[in-house]
PQR file of N, CA, C, O and H, with PARSE charges and radii, in Angstrom:
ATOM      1  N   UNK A   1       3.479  20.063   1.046 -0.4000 1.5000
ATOM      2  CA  UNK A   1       2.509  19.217   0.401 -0.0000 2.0000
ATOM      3  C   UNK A   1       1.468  18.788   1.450  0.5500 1.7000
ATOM      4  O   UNK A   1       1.622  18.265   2.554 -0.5500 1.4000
ATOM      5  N   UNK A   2       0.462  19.129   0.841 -0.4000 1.5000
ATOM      6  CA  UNK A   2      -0.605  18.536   1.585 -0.0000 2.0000
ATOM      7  C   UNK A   2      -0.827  16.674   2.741  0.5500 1.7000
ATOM      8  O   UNK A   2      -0.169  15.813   2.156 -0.5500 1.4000
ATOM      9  H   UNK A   2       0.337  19.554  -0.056  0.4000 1.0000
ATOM     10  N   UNK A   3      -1.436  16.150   3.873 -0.4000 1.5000
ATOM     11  CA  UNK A   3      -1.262  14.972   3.681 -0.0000 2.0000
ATOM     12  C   UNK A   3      -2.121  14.184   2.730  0.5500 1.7000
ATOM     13  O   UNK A   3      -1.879  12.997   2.509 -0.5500 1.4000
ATOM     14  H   UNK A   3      -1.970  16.849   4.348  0.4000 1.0000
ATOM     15  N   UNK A   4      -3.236  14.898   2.099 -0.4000 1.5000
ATOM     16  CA  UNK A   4      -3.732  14.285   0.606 -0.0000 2.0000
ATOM     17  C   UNK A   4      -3.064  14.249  -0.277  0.5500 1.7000
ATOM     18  O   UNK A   4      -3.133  13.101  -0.716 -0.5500 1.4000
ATOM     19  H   UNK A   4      -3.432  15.862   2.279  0.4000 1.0000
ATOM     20  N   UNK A   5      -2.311  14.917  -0.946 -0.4000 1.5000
ATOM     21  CA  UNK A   5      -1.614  14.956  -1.687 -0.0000 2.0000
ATOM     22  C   UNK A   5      -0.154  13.977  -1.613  0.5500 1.7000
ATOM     23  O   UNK A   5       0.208  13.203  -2.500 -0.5500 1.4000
ATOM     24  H   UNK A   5      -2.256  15.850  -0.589  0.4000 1.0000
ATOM     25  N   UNK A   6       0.478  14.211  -0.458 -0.4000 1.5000
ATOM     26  CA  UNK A   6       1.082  13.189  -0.210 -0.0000 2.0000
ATOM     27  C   UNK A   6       1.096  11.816  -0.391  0.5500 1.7000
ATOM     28  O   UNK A   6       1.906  11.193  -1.078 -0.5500 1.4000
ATOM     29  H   UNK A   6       0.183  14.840   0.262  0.4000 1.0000
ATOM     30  N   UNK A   7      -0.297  11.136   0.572 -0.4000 1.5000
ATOM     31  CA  UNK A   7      -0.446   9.854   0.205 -0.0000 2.0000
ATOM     32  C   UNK A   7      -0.942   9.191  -0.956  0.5500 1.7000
ATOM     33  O   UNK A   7      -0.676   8.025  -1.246 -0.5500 1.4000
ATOM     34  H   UNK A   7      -0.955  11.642   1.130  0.4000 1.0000
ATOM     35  N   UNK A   8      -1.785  10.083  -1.719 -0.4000 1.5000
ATOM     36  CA  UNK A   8      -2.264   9.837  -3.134 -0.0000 2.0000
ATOM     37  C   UNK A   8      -1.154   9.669  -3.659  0.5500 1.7000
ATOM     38  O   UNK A   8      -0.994   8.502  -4.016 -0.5500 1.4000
ATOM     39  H   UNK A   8      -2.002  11.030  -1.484  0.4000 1.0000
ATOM     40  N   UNK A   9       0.089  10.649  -3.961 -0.4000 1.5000
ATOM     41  CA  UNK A   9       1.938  10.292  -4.479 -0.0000 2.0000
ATOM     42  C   UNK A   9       1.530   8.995  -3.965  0.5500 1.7000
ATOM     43  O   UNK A   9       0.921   8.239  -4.722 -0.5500 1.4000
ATOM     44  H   UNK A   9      -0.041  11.597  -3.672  0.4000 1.0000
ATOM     45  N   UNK A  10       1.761   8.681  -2.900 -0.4000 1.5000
ATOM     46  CA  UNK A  10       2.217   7.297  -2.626 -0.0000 2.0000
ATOM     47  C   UNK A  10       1.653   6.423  -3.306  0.5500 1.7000
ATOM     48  O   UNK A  10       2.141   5.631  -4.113 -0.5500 1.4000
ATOM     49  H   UNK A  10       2.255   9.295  -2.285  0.4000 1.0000
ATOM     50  N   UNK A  11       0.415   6.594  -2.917 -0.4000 1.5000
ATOM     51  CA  UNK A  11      -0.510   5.016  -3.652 -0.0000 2.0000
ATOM     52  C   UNK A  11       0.107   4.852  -5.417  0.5500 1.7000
ATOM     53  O   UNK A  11       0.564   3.941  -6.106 -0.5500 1.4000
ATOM     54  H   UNK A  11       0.019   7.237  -2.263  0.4000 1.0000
ATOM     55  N   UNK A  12      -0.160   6.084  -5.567 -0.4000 1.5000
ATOM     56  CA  UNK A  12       0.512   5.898  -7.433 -0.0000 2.0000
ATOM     57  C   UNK A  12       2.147   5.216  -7.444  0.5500 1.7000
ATOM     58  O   UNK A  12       2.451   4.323  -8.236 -0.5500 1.4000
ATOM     59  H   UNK A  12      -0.531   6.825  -5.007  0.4000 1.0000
ATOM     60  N   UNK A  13       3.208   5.845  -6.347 -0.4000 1.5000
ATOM     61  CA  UNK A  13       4.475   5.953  -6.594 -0.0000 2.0000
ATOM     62  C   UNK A  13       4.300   3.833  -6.668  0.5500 1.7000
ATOM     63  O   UNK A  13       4.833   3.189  -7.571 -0.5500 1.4000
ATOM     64  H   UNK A  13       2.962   6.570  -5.704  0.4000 1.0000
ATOM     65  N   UNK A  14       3.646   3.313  -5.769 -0.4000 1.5000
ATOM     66  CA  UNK A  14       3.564   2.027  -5.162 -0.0000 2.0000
ATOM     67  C   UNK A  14       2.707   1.226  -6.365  0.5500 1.7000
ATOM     68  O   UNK A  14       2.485   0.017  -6.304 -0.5500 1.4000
ATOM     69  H   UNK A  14       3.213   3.837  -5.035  0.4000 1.0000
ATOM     70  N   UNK A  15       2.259   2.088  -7.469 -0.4000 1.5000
ATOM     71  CA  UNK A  15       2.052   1.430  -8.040 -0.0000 2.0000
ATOM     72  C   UNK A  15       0.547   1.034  -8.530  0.5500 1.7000
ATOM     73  O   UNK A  15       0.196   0.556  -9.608 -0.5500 1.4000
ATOM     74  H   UNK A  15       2.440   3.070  -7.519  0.4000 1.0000
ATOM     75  N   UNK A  16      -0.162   1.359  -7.485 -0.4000 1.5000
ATOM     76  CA  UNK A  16      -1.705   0.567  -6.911 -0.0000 2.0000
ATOM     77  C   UNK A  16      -2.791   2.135  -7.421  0.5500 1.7000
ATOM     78  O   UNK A  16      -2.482   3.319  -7.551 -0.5500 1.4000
ATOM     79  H   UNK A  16       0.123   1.748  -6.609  0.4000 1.0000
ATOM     80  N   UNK A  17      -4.177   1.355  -7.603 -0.4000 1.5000
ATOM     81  CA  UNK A  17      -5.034   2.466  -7.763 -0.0000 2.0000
ATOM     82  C   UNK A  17      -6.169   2.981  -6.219  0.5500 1.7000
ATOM     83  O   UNK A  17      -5.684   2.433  -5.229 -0.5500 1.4000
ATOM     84  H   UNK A  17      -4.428   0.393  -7.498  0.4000 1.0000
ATOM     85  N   UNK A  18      -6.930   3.485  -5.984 -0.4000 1.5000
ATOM     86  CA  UNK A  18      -7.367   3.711  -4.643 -0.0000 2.0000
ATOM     87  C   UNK A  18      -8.226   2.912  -4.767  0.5500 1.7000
ATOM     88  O   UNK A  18      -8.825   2.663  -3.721 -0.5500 1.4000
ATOM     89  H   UNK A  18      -7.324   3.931  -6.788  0.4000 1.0000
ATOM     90  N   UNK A  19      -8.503   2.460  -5.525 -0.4000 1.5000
ATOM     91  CA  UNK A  19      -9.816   0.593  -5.142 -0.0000 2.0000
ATOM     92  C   UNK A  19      -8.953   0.010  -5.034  0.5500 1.7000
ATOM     93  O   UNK A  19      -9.351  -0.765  -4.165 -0.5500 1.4000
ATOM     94  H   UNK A  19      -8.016   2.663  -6.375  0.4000 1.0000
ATOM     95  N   UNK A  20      -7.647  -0.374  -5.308 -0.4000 1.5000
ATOM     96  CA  UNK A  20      -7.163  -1.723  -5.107 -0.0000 2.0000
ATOM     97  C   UNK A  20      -6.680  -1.356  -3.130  0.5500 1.7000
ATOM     98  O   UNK A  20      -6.868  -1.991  -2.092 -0.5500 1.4000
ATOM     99  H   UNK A  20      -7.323   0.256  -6.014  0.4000 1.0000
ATOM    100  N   UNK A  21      -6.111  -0.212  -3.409 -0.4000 1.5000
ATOM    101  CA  UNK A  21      -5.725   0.126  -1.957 -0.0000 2.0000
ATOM    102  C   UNK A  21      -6.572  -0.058  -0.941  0.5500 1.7000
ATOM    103  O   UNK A  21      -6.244  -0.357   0.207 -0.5500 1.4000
ATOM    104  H   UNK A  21      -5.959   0.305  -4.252  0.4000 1.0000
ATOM    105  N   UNK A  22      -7.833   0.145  -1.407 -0.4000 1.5000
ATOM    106  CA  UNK A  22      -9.329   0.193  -0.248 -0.0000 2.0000
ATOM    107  C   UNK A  22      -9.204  -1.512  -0.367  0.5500 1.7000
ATOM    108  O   UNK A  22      -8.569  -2.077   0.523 -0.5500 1.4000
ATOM    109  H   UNK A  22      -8.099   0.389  -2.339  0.4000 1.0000
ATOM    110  N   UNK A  23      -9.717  -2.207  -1.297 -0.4000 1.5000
ATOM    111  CA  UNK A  23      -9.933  -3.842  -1.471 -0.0000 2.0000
ATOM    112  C   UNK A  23      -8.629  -4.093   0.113  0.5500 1.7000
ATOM    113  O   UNK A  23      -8.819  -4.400   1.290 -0.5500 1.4000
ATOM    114  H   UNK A  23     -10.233  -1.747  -2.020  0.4000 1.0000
ATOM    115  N   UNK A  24      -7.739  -3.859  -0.462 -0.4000 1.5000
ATOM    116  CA  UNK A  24      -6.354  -4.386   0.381 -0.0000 2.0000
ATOM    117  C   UNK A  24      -6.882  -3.977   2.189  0.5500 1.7000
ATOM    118  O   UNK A  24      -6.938  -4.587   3.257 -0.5500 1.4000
ATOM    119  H   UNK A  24      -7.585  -3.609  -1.418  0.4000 1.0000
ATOM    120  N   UNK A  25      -7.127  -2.848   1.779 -0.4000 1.5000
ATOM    121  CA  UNK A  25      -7.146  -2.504   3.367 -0.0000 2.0000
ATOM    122  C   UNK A  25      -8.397  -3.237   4.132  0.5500 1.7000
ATOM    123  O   UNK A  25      -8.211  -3.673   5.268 -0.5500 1.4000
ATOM    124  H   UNK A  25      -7.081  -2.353   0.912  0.4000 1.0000
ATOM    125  N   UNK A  26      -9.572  -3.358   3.546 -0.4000 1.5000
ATOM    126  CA  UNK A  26     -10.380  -3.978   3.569 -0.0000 2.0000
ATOM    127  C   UNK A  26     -10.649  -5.380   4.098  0.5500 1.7000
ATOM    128  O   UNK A  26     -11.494  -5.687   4.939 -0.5500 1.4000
ATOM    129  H   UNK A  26      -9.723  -3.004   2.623  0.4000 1.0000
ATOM    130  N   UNK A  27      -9.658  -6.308   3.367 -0.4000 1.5000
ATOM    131  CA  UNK A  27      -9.304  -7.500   3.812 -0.0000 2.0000
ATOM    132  C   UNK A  27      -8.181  -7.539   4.770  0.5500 1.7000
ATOM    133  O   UNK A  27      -8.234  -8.656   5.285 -0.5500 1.4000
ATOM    134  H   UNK A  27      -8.972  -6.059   2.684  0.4000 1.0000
ATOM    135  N   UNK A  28      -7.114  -6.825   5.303 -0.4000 1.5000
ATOM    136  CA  UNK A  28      -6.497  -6.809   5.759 -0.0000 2.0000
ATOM    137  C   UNK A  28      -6.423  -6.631   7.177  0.5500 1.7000
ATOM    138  O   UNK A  28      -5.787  -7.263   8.020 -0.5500 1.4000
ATOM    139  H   UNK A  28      -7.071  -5.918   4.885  0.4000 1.0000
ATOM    140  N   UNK A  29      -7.511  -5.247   7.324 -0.4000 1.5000
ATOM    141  CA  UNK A  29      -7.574  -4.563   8.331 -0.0000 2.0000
ATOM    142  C   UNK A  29      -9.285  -3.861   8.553  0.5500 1.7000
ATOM    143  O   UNK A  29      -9.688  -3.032   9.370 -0.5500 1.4000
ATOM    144  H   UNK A  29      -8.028  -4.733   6.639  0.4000 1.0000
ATOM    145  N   UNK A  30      -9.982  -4.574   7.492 -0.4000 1.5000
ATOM    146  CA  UNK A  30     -11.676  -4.564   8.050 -0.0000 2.0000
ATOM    147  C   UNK A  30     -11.636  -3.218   7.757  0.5500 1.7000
ATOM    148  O   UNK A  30     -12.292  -2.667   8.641 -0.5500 1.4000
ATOM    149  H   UNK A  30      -9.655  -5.247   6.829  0.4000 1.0000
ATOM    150  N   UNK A  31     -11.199  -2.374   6.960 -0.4000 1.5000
ATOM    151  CA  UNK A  31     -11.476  -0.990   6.897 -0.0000 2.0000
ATOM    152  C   UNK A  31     -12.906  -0.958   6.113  0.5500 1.7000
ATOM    153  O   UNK A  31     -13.484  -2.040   6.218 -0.5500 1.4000
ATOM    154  H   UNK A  31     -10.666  -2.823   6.242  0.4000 1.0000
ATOM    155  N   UNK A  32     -13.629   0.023   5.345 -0.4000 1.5000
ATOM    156  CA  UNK A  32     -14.862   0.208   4.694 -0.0000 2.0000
ATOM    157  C   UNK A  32     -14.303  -0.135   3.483  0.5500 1.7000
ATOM    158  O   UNK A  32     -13.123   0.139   3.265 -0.5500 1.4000
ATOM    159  H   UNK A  32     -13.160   0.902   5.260  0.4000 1.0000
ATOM    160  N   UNK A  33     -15.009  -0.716   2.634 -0.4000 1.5000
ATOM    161  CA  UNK A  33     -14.530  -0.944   1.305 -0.0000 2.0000
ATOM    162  C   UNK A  33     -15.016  -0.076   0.077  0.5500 1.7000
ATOM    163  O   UNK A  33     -14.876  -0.418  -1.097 -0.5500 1.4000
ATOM    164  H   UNK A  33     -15.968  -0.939   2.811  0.4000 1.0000
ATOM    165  N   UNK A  34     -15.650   1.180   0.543 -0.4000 1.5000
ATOM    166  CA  UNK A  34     -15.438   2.295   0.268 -0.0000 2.0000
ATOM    167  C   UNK A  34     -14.399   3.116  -0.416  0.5500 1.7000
ATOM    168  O   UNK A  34     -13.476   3.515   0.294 -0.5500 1.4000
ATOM    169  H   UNK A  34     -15.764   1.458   1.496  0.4000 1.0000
ATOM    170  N   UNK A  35     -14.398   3.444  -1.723 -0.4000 1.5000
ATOM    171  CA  UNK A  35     -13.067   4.601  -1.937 -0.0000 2.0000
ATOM    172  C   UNK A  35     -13.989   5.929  -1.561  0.5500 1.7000
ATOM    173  O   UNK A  35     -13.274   6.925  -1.453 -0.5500 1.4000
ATOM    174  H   UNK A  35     -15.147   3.119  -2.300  0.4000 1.0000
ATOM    175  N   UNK A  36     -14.810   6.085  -1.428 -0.4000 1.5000
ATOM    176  CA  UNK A  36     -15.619   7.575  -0.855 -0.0000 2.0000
ATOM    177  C   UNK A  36     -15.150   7.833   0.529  0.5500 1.7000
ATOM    178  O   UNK A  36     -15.266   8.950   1.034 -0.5500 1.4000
ATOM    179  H   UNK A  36     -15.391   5.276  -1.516  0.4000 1.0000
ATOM    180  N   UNK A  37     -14.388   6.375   1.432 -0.4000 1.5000
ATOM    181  CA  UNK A  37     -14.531   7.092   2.695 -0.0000 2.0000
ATOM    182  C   UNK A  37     -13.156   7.252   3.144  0.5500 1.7000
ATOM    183  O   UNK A  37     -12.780   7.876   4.137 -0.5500 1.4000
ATOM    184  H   UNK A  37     -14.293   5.468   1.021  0.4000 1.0000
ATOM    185  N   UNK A  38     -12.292   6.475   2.108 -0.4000 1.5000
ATOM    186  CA  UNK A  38     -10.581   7.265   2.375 -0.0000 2.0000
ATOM    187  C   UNK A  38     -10.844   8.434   1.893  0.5500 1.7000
ATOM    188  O   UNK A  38     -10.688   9.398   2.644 -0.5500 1.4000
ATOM    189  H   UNK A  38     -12.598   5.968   1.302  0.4000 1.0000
ATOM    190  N   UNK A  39     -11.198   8.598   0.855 -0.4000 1.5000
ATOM    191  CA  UNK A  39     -10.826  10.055  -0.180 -0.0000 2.0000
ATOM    192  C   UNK A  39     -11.394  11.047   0.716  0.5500 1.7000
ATOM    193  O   UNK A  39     -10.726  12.077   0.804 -0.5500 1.4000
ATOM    194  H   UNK A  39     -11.325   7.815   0.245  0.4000 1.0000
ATOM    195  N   UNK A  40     -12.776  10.978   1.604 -0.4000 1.5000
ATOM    196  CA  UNK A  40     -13.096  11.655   2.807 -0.0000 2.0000
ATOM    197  C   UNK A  40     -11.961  12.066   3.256  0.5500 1.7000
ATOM    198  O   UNK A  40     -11.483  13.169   2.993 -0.5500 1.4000
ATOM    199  H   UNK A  40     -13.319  10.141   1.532  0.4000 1.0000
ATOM    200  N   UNK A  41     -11.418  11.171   4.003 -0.4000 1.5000
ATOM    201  CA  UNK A  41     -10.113  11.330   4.833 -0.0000 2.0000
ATOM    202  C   UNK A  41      -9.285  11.948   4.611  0.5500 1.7000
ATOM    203  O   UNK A  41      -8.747  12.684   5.439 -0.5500 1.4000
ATOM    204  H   UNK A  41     -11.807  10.275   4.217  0.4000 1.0000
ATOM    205  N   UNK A  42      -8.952  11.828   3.453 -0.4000 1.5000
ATOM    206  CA  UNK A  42      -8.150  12.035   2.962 -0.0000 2.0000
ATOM    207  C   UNK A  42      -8.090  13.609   2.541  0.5500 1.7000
ATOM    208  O   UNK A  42      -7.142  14.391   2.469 -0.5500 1.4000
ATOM    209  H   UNK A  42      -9.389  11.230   2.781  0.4000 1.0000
ATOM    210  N   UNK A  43      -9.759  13.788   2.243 -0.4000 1.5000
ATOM    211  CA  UNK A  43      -9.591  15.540   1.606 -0.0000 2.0000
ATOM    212  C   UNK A  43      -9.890  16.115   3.195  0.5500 1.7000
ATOM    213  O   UNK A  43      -9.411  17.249   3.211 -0.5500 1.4000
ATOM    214  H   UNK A  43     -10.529  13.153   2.302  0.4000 1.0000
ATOM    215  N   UNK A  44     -10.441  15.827   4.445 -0.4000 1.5000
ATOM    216  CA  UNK A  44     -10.753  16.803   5.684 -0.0000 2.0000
ATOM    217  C   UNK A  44      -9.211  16.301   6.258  0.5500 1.7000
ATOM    218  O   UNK A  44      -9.004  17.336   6.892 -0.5500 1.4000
ATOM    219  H   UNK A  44     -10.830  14.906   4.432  0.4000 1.0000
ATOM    220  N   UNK A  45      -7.944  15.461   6.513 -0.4000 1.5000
ATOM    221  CA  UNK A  45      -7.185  15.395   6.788 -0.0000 2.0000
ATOM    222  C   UNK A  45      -7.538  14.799   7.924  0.5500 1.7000
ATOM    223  O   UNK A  45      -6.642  14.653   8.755 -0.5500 1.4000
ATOM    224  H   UNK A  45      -8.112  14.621   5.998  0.4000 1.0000
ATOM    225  N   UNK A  46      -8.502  14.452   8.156 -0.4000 1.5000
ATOM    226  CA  UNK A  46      -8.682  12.890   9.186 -0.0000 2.0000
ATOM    227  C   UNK A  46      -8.515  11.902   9.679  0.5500 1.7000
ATOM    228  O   UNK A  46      -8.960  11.397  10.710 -0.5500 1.4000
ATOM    229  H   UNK A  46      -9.230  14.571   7.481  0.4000 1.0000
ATOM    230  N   UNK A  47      -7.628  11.478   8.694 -0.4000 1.5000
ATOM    231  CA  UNK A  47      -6.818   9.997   8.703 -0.0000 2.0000
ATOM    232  C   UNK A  47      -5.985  10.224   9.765  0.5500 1.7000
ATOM    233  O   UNK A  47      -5.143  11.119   9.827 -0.5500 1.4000
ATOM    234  H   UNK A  47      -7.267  11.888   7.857  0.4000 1.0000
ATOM    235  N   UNK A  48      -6.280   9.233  10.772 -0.4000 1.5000
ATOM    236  CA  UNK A  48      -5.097   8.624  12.091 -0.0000 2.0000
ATOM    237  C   UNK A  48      -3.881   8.403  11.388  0.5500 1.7000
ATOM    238  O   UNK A  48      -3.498   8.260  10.227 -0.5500 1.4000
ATOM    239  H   UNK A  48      -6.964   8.505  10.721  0.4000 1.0000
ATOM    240  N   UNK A  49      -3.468   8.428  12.434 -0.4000 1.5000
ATOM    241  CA  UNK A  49      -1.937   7.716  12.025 -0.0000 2.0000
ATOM    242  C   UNK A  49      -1.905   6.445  12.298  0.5500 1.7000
ATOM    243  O   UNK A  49      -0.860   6.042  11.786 -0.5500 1.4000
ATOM    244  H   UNK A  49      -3.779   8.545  13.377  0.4000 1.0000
ATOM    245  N   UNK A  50      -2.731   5.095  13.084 -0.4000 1.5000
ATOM    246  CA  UNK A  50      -2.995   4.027  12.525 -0.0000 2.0000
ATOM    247  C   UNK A  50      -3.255   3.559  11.368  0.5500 1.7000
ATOM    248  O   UNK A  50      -2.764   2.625  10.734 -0.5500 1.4000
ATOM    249  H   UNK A  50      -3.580   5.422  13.500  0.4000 1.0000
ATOM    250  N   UNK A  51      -4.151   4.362  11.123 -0.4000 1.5000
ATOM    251  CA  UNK A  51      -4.672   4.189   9.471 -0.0000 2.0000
ATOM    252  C   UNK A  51      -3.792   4.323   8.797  0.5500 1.7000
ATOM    253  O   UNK A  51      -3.630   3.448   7.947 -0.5500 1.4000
ATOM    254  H   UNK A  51      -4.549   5.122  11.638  0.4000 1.0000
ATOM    255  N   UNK A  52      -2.728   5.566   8.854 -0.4000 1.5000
ATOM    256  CA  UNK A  52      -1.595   5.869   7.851 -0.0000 2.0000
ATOM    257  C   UNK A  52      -0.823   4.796   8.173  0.5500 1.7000
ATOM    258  O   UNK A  52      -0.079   4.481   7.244 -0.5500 1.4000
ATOM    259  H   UNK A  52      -2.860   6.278   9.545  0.4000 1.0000
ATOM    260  N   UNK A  53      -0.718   4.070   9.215 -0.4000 1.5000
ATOM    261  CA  UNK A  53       0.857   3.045   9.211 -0.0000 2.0000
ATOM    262  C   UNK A  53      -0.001   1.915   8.596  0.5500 1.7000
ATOM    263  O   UNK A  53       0.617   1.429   7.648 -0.5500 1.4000
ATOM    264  H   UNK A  53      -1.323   4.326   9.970  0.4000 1.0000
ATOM    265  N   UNK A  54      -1.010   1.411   8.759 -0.4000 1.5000
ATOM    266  CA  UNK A  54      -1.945   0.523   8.090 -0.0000 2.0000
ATOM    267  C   UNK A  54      -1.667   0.428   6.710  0.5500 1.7000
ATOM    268  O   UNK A  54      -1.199  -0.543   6.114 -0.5500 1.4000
ATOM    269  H   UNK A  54      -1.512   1.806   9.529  0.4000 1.0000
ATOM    270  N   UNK A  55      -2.157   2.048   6.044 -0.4000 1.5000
ATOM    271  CA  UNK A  55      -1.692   2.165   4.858 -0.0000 2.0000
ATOM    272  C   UNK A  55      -0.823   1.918   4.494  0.5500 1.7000
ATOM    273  O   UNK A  55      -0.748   1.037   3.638 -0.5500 1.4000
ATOM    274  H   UNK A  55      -2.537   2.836   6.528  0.4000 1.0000
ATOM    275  N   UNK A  56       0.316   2.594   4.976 -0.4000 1.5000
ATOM    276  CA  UNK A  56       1.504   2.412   4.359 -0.0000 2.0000
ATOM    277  C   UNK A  56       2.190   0.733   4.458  0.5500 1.7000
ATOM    278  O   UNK A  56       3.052   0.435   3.632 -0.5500 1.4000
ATOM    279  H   UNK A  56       0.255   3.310   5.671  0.4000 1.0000
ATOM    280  N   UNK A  57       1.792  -0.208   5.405 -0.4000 1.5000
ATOM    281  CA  UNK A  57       1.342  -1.674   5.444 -0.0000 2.0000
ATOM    282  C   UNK A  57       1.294  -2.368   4.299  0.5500 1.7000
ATOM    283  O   UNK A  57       2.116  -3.233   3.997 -0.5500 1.4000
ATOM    284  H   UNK A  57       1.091   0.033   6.077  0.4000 1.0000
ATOM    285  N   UNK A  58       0.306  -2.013   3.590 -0.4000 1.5000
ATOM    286  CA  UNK A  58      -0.664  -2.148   2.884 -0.0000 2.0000
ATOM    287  C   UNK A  58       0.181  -1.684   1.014  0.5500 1.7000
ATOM    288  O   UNK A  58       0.202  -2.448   0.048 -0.5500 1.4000
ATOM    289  H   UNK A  58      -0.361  -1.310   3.836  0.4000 1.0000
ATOM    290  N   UNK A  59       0.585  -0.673   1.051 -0.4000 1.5000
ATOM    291  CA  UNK A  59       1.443  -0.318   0.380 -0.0000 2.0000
ATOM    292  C   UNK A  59       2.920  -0.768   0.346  0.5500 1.7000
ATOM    293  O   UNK A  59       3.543  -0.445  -0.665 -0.5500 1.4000
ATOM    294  H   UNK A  59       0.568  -0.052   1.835  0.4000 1.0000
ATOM    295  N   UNK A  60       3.562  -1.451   1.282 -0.4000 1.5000
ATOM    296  CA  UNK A  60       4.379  -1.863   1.698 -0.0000 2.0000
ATOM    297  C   UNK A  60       5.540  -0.768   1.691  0.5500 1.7000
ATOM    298  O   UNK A  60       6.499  -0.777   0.920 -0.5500 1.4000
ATOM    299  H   UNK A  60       3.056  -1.713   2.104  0.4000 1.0000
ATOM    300  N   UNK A  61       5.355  -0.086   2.409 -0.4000 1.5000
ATOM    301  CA  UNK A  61       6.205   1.121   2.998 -0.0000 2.0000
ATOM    302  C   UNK A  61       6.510   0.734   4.456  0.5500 1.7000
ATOM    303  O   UNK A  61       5.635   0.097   5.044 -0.5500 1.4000
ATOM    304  H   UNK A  61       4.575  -0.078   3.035  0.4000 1.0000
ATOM    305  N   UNK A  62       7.506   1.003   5.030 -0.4000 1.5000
ATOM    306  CA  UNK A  62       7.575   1.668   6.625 -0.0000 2.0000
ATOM    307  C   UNK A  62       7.740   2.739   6.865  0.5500 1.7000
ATOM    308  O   UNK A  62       8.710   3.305   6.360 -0.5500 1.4000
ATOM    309  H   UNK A  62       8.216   1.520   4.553  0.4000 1.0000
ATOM    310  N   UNK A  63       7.011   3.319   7.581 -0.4000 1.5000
ATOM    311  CA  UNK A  63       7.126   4.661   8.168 -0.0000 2.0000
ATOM    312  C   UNK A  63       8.448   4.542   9.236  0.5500 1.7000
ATOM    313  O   UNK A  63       8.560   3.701  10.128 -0.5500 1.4000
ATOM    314  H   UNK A  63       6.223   2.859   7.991  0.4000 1.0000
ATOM    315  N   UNK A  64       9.243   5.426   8.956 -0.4000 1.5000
ATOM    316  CA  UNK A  64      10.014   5.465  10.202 -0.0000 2.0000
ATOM    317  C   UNK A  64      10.655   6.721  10.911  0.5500 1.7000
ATOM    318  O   UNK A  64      11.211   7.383  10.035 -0.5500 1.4000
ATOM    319  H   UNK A  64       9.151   6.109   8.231  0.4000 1.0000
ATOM    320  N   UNK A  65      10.754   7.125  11.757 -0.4000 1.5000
ATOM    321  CA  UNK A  65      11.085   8.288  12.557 -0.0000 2.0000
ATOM    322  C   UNK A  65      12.424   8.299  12.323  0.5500 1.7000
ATOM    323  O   UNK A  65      13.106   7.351  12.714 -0.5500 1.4000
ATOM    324  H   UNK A  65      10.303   6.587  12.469  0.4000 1.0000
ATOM    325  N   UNK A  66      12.947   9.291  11.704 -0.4000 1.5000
ATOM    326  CA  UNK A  66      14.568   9.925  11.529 -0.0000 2.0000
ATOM    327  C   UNK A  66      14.748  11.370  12.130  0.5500 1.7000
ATOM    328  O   UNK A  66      14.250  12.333  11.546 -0.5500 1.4000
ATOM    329  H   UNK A  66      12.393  10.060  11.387  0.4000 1.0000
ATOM    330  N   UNK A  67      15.522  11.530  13.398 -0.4000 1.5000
ATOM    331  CA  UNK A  67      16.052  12.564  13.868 -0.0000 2.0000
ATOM    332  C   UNK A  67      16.603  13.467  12.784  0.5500 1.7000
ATOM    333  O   UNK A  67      17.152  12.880  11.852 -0.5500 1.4000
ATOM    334  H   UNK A  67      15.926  10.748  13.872  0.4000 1.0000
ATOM    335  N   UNK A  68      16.549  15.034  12.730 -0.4000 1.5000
ATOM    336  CA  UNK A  68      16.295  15.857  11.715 -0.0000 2.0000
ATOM    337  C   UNK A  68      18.360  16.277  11.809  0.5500 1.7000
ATOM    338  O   UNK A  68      18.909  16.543  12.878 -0.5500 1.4000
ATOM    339  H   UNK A  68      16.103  15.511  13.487  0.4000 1.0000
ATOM    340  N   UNK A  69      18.941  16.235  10.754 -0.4000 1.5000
ATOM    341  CA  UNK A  69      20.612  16.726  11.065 -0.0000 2.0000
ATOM    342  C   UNK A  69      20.249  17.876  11.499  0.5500 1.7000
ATOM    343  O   UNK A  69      19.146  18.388  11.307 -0.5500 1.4000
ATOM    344  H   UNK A  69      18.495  16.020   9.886  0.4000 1.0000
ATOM    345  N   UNK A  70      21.668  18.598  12.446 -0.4000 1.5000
ATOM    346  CA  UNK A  70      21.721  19.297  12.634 -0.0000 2.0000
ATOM    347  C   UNK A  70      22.424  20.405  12.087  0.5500 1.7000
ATOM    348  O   UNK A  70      22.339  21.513  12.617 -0.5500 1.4000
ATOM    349  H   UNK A  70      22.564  18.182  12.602  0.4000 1.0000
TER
END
């Protein structure tokens, strides 16, 4: 899966639409209050991984690193 595709799942799975997600990030973390300039990001695959832990913040997810079984 794409990481567009991915985080778009998310924003829906969480519930939220991509204006409310931008509003949030916006106030939160001074991002652009723009949905033109995630969805940018989002379609050239640009987005930091600040931004993604931001997001996922924001979404109230944690990202967390799990060693793969062997």
């Amino acid at each position: 899966m794409s990481v567009r595709n991915e985080i778009k799942a998310q924003i829906v799975r969480a519930g939220f639409t991509m204006q409310e997600v931008v509003d949030l990030l916006h106030d939160e973390y001074g991002w652009s209050d723009s949905v033109s300039n995630l969805s940018a990001k989002l379609q050239r695959e640009s987005i930091r991984y600040k931004e993604v832990m931001e997001l996922a913040d924001v979404l109230g997810y944690d990202l967390v690193w799990k060693r793969r079984e062997r």
